[in-house]
Structure formats: C-alpha cells, structure tokens
N, C-alpha and C positions, 0 to 999 in steps of 0.2 A: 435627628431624624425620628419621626413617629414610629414608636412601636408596628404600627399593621406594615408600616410601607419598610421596614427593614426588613420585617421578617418575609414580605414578595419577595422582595432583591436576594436574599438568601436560598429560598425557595426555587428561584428563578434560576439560579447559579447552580443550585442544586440538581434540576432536571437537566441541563444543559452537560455536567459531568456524568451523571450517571448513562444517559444516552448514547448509543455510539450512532454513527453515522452510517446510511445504509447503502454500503457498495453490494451489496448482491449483484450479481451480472455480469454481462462483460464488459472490457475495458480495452482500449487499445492505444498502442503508443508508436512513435516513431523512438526507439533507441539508439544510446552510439552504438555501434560496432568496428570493428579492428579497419582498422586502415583511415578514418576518420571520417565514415559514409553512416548511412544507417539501416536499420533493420525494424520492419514492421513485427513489435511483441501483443501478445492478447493474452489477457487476465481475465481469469474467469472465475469471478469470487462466487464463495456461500459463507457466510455469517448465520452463526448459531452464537447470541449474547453477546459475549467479547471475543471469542473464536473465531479465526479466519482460515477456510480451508479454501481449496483451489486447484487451480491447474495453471501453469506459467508457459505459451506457447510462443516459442522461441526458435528462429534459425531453422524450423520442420518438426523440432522436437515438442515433448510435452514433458514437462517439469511439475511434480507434486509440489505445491506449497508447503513449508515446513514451518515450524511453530508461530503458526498465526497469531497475530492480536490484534484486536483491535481497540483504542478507547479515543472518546469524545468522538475527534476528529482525525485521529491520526491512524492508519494502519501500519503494524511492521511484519515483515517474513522473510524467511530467504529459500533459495531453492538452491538443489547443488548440480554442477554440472561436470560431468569427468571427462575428460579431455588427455586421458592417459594418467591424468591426478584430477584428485576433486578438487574444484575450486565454487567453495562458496559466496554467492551473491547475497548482499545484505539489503534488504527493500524498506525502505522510510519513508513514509507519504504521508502529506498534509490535504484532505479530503477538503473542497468546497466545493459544496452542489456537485457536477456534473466533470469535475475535473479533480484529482490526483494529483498534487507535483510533490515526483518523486525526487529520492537520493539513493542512488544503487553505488552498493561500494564492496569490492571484490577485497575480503577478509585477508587480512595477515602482508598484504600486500598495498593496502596506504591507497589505492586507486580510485576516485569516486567522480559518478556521474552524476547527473540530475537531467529529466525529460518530463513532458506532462501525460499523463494518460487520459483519455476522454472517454464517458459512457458511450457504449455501442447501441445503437436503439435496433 
C-alpha cells in the first residue's frame, strides 16, 4: 500500500474512534416488563465528550443516569431502582443513526434483556 493512502486509512480509523456518536435527546423504547407485556421507557440523553448524563423515565418514575459513557458507538449506564432493595439496571447500546439496540441486565441476578430505542423528533 502507498504511503499517502495508508496513512488516510489510519487517519480515517482514527476519527472514527475518537468520535462518539451523538445521542443527545430523547429516546424511546418499548421494554419488557414483568408479566411478559411491555412498558413505554424514554431517555433523555446529554453528552458532554464521552460523558452521558440523563434521565431514565420508567413505569411514571424518573431515574438519574449513573456513570455514563459513551465511546464511538456504544453507550453504557445504569440507573438504580428501589423496590424495598436497590436493584441495579445495567444499559449497553450499540448506536446506529437513529436507533439504540440495547441490553439491559439486572446486576447480580444473571437476567438480561435486549429492546431498540428510537430518536424521538
């Protein structure tokens, strides 16, 4: 390969890593919920760099987002929810364009989902 055209491909791969994707906004989803029905969730991102702060609105509640991140393409966070004990929700999403598909997996307990979330215009 030519010197100039490696060093593009390099370069190219390079902004592509460094970049994250931009979920700013909201987001919504149809998720599972108990009984094996579902539940309308809404995400309401802000990205500051790699930083993902939030709000997770869930079942009537509103859930802070907790140690946000984000890189490239993927977002992760979780939110906690107390139910007489906290139980932590784990959030992993792989971001294309206008669509999220997540894996939500309720810590310590082995249980995981997966749903897509869509930008909200």
């Amino acid at each position: 390969m030519k010197p100039f055209a490696l060093l593009a491909l390099v370069a190219a791969i390079s902004v592509r890593l460094v970049f994250a994707a931009d979920v700013s906004g909201r987001w919504t989803a149809q998720t599972p919920a108990r009984g094996g029905g579902t539940d309308t969730t809404t995400f309401d991102f802000r990205v500051d760099g790699k930083r993902l702060t939030g709000v997770v609105k869930m079942a009537g509640r509103d859930y802070p987002i907790k140690e946000g991140a984000i890189e490239a393409e993927t977002v992760r966070f979780h939110i906690t929810v107390n139910i007489g004990r906290e139980i932590k929700f784990v959030h992993t999403g792989a971001v294309a364009g206008e669509v999220i598909r997540f894996t939500r997996e309720l810590e310590g307990m082995g249980r995981k989902s997966t749903f897509v979330a869509r930008r909200t215009k």
